[in-house]
Each structure stands twice: as structure tokens, then as C-alpha cells.
C-alpha positions, -999 to +999 in steps of 0.1 A: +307+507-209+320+471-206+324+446-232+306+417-233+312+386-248+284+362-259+271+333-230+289+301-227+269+274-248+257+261-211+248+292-199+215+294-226+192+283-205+151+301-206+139+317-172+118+301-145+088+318-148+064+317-116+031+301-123+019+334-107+034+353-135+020+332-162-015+353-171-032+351-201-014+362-236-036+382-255-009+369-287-016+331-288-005+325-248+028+316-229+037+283-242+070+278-228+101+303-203+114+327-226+155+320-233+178+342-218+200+353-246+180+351-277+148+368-287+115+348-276+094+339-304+064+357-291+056+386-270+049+383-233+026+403-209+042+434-200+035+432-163+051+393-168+085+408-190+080+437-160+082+413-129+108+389-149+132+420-149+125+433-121+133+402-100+163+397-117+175+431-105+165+422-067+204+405-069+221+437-076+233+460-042+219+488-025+232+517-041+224+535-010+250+511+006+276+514-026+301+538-008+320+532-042+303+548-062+307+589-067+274+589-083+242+601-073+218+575-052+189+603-045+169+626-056+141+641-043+101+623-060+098+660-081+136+654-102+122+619-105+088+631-121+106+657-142+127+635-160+103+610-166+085+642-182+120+645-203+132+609-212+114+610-252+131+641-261+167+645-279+189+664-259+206+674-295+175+684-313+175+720-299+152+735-330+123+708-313+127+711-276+141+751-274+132+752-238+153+723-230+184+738-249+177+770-231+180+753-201+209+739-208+224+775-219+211+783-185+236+757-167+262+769-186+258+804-174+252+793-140+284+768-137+304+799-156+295+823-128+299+798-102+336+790-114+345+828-117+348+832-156+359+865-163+330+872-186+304+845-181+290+857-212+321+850-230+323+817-215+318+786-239+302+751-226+279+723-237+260+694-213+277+659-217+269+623-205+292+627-180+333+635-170+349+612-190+327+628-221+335+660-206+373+650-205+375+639-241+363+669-252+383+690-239+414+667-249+405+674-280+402+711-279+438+711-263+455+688-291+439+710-321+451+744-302+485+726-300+483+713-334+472+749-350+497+761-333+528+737-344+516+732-379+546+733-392+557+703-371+525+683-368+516+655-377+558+643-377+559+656-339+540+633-310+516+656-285+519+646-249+496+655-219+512+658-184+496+648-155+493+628-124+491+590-123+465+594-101+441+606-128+410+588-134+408+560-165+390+587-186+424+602-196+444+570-201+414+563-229+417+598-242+456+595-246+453+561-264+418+570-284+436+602-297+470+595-302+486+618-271+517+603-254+510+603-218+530+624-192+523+609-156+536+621-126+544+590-102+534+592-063+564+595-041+559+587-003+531+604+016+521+630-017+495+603-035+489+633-066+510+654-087+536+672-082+536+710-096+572+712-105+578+680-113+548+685-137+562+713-150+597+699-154+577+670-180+566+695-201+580+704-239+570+721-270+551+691-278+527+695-244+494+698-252+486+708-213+485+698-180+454+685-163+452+691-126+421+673-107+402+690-081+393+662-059+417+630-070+396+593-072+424+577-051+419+598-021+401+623-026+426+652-018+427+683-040+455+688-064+472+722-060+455+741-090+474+774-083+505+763-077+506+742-108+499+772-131+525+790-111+548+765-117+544+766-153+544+803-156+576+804-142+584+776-169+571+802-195+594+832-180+626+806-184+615+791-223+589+808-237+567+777-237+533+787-228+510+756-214+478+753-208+459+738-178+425+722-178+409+709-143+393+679-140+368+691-114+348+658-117+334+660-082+352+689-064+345+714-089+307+711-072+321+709-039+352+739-038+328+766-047+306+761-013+331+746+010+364+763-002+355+793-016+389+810-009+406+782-026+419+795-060+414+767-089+394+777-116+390+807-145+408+831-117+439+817-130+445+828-165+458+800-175+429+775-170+416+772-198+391+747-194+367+730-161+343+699-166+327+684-140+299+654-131+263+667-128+254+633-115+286+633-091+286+661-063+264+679-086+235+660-075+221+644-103+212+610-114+234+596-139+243+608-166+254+645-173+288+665-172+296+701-182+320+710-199+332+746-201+359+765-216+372+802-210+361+822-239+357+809-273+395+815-283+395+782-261+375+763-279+388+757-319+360+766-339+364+735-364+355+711-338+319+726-336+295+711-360+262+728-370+240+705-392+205+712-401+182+681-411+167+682-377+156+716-383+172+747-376+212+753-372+221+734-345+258+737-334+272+708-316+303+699-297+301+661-283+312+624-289+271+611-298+244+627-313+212+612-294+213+624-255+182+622-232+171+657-220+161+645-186+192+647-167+199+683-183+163+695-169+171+681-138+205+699-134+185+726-140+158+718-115+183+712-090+201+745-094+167+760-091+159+742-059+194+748-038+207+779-050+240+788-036+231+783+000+211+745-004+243+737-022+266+747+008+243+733+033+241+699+011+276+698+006+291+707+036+269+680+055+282+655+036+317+670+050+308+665+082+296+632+078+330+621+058+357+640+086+332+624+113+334+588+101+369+593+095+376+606+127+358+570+143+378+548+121+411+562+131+397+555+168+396+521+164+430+517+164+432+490+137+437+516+108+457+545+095+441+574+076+453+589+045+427+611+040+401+627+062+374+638+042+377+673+043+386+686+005+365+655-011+341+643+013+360+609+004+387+594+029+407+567+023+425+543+052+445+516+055+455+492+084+481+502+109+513+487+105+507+463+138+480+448+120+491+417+106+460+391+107+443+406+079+444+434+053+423+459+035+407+432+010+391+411+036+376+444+053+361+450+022+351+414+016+338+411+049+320+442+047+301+433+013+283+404+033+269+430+055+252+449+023+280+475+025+296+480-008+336+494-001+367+494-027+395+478-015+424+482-039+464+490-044+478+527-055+495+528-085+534+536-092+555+547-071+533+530-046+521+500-056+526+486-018+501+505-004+465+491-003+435+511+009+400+512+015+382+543+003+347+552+016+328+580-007+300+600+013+275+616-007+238+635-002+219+606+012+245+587+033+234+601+066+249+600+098+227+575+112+239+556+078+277+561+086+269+548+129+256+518+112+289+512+090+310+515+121+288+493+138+289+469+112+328+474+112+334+472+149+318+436+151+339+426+125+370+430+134+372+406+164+371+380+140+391+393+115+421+399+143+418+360+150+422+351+113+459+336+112+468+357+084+453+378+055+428+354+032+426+376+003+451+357-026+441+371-056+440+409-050+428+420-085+400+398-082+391+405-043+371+441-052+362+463-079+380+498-077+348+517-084+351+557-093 
């Protein structure tokens, strides 16, 4: 969540409230706009405050057009009547709403199965607001295995966690929240996540574990899982130091298991320990909920489970906040219900095809160079050919914004800071008809942009949001 500071003194200004608007006030009438960033005095109409809000919001983007974003855009009317069904009741309260927390045990189960536990049953998980929940928590199971482990040396010795620099924000703010020294792995040339060995080569008996991400943010290219744990149990043959690995399966660890199903990433490797991923990501939910899972419960220190009982019952809990919305849990649920295995595949792989067929048309135009393709992630990412000189990634995107089209333009980080792409997510909902539009809409832009004397982006922080 961002921070926000308070509104310039200038900025205080009341609304402009359309004569149209202004019906009768049941509690002494609409004397005057109401301010902007303190309380009005007196209530208004709610189908006035309604219409206020609501045309405010007109000035935000399509999020059908925000190929940013990795979050869900659609859902089908029934998820939508569901939740609203849901919103009033406490995810955490399971001793009120049972069938809810039964539900969410159901999930569980179901993601367990799905990411080949070796005794589903055994496997240990709870519903989260999303990844970067999901990733915390599992953090923190890794650094108190670690520490139970070395408590003879902890708290004097500092716990690191190894992994690439291409990991998403999430586990920067988990290493500096909880104290972990961070282990990246730079890029080097045309590999843009880690490296196995050199991962492997990082690690010491003060490694907490290694997080691997099925389905990196830069580019969306898969992360080799297995050979990182093979890499580390050869470390464990040479010193005796026995790492863990946990997979940030964000958005391909609902994406592998119906695409990729011989690809080998998750509990099939012993030593995967734990998976989250993003309901509202490929999982096809709106925001928010994550999952996170763990092996068995040997993964998952006891201690960090809390079981209180002055909502009723005895309630065990494993999360960062106590008051959750059950919606987005019933309509994980709902939506595991209503694809099964084979809706998912079908879903999933025609956002594939929609991804490596874009792609494909891009590369065609003969302006750019792919990095990516779309076909781990259905996310590629591209960057202009080295001929091109006129103009660079950050006016694309600029130029593409004034079309409705809402595209990250932004610059990898080290060892290859020099590169700049563009990355365009596709997700259930961005159609092919969607994606001929976008290369429309790119085509008859770049005449112009080839006549622009030279690139007109300055400030390349400033010139797009990198969005995950």
C-alpha cells in the first residue's frame, strides 16, 4: 500500500457538485460542496456521495487495457454475486462462518493435490491477501526453522536468503522487515534470473533458503526449480549444509500445472519445502487472495501458529492481519468448482496463445527485439532493435497510454541496468481481437515515432510505473 502524505494547503479545495446532483437532504439540506480532505459537517444523499465517487473514478484506466497488471480484470456476473454474498463476513472468524473455513480447507487440499504433495493430507496451508502475504509467511517459517536449528549461534549470527535480483519487491520487504541479509543473484548477459550454481555457491550455514520463482515479474521466464535443488543437493553431498527451497509461484504456479505438466517444480522435489501463489493472479480471482502451502507440518514451526478463542471456538491462525473478507476465498473456491482441471488448461493455455501470438507480430515489425515469447508466463517482454535510434521503449509506452493502453516501460536491474523493456502481461480476458487492436494501435504509431529526431523520454524513473 502506498504512503500518503497530507494535501498541499492549496490543494483543499470542496467538490463541484452538479446542480443535478444536489436533491433534497433529508438532514437539514446541501448547503454548500463538501471539502475534499476533511470530513463534511453533515451527511449527503447517498446516491449524491455515490455519483461524486463514482465520477471521480471515470479518470482512472481501463483495467481491461492495463497490460501491467498481473491481476485479475474479469470474472464471470455469478463470482461477482457470490462475493457480494461474502463481503460482511471475517475470513478469521472460522467458529462463525464454518462453511467459509471449510472452503478454504477445501482450496488447500485442492492446490496440495494440484502441486503434487506427497500426502495432500499431510500438507499444511492457509488463504492470504495475496503473494507478498504469502511470501512473508513463509519467510518466516524459513528464518525460525533456521533459527531452531542454530540456536546456539542465533541471535549473534545474521540469516541470509539467496535468490535472484529478479525477485519481486515482496522479498526485498521481507528481508529488511525481518532482519534477513539478502543474497541476490545479478543477471549476466542474455540469462535475466538466477543462476542455480551461482545460487548455490552464495549459500552458508547462515542460509535460511533459496527462493526460486516460477514465472519471474521481469520477463516472465521460469526459473529452473529442479536444477536449483540439484545444485544444492550436490552442495549438501560436498558440506553437509542442507538448504531449503521455497517457490514463489505467484503466477506460474497456476499456470505450470496445466501448460507444463512435465515440468518438475514443486513438492516432487524433496527439498521444496514451501509454494505460495496469487488467487487473484493466474488463479483467476479478483484481488485479493494468495495460498500459502507448506510440505507437511515439520515445515511449518508450530510457534508461529496462534489459536485464540474470544471469537468463539479455537481458532488457529497463521497470517500478518486478523480481519480478512471471505469473498475472495469463496470465490477461489467457486472458481475451482467451475473449471476443474480441464477449464483451467483451456483458460490458461488460451491466454498462451494469445501471449506467443502477439509476440510473434511484434517481432515482425521489425522495430523490436524479443526477450521473451510468452510461452512459460503468458508475459513477453521486448525491446527495440539495436538500429532503432529515434526513440526508445519509454516513449512506446508513453505513446501507447494516450491510446488507453496501459504498458510498463522500465530498465532491468544489475548486471543489466542498460537494458530497457516493455513488458505486456496477457491474462483471461485480453482476447485476441484485444491483442489485433494493440498492434494496430502500435503499428500507427511508429511512423511517427521513427521521425522523432531522437528519444523524448528524459527522466526514465518518472516516464512509467513498473507495475507487477
Amino acid at each position: 500500500m502506498a504512503l500518503h502524505k497530507g494535501p498541499e494547503k492549496q490543494e483543499q479545495r470542496p467538490m463541484s457538485v452538479n446542480p443535478f446532483f444536489g436533491e433534497a437532504n433529508p438532514v437539514g439540506g446541501m448547503t454548500e460542496a463538501p471539502p475534499t480532505h476533511r470530513l463534511p459537517d453533515s451527511p449527503l444523499p447517498p446516491q449524491t456521495a455515490y455519483q461524486l465517487v463514482h465520477d471521480e473514478l471515470m479518470l482512472d484506466g481501463n483495467s481491461r487495457l492495463n497490460l501491467a497488471t498481473f491481476v485479475t480484470t474479469w470474472m464471470e456476473p455469478q463470482a461477482g454475486v457470490l462475493m457480494g454474498e461474502c463481503r460482511d463476513k471475517n475470513m478469521i472468524d472460522k467458529d462463525e462462518y464454518p462453511r467459509t473455513a471449510e472452503l478454504e480447507r477445501r482450496c488447500v487440499a485442492m492446490l496440495a493435490d494440484l502441486w503434487n504433495a506427497p500426502d495432500p493430507s499431510a500438507a499444511v496451508g492457509c488463504s492470504t491477501t495475496g503473494s507478498s502475504e504469502a511470501c512473508m509467511l513463509a519467510g518466516m517459517a524459513l528464518k525460525r526453522r533456521w533459527a531452531k536449528r542454530n540456536a546456539d549461534r542465533y541471535p549473534g549470527a545474521r540469516p541470509n536468503l539467496v535468490m535472484g535480483v529478479n525477485v519481486q519487491v515482496c522479498w526485498d520487504k521481507f528481508c529488511n522487515f525481518w532482519e534477513v541479509e539478502p543474497r541476490l543473484v545479478p543477471m549476466e548477459g542474455d540469462r535475466y534470473h538466477l543462476d542455480p550454481q551461482a545460487a548455490a555457491e552464495l549459500c552458508d550455514e547462515n542460509t535460511i533458503g533459496v527462493v526460486g520463482i516460477l514465472g519471474s515479474t521481469f520477463d516472465g521466464s521460469y526459473e529452473p526449480i529442479a536444477d536449483l535443488c540439484a545444485a544444492l543437493d550436490a552442495l549438501q553431498e560436498r558440506t553437509g549444509l542442507d538448504v531449503p527451497v521455497h517457490v514463489d509461484g505467484a503466477s506460474g504456479g497456476m499456470v505450470a500445472p496445466f501448460l507444463d505438466p512435465d515440468l518438475v517444480w514443486d513438492f516432487r522435489l524433496p527439498r521444496v519445502t514451501s509454494i505460495n501463489t496469487s488467487g487473484h493472479k493466474y488463479g483467476l480471482v479478483y484481488p485479493g487472495v494468495g495460498w500459502a502451502l507448506w510440505r507437511d507440518t515439520e515445515s511449518l514451526p508450530e510457534e508461529l501458529v496462534f489459536r485464540v478463542n474470544y471469537l468463539g471456538g479455537d481458532m488457529p491462525t497463521f497470517a500478518l492481519n486478523f480481519s480478512r473478507p471471505g469473498a475472495q476465498v469463496v470465490a477461489q473456491y467457486y472458481t475451482f468448482l467451475r473449471l476443474g482441471r480441464e477449464g483451467y488448461q483451456a483458460v490458461q493455455q488460451t491466454t498462451r496463445d494469445v501471449a506467443t501470438g502477439l509476440s510473434a507480430r511484434v517481432a515482425e515489425l521489425g522495430d523490436f527485439r524479443l526477450l521473451t515469447r510468452g510461452d512459460q508466463l503468458p508475459v513477453f517482454a521486448f525491446t527495440t532493435a539495436d538500429d532503432v535510434k529515434a526513440y526508445d521503449v519509454f516513449d512506446v509506452s508513453r505513446r501507447l497510454r494516450e491510446h488507453g493502453w496501459l504498458v510498463p516501460a522500465y530498465t532491468f536491474p544489475p548486471n543489466r541496468e542498460d537494458l530497457s523493456v516493455i513488458r505486456v502481461v496477457c491474462r483471461n480476458g485480453f482476447s485476441a481481437d484485444l491483442a489485433e487492436l494493440f498492434l494496430e494501435d502500435l503499428n500507427r504509431l511508429l511512423p511517427q515515432l521513427r521521425r522523432q529526431p531522437h528519444p523524448l523520454t528524459q527522466d526514465k524513473e518518472k516516464a512509467t510505473g513498473f507495475h507487477h
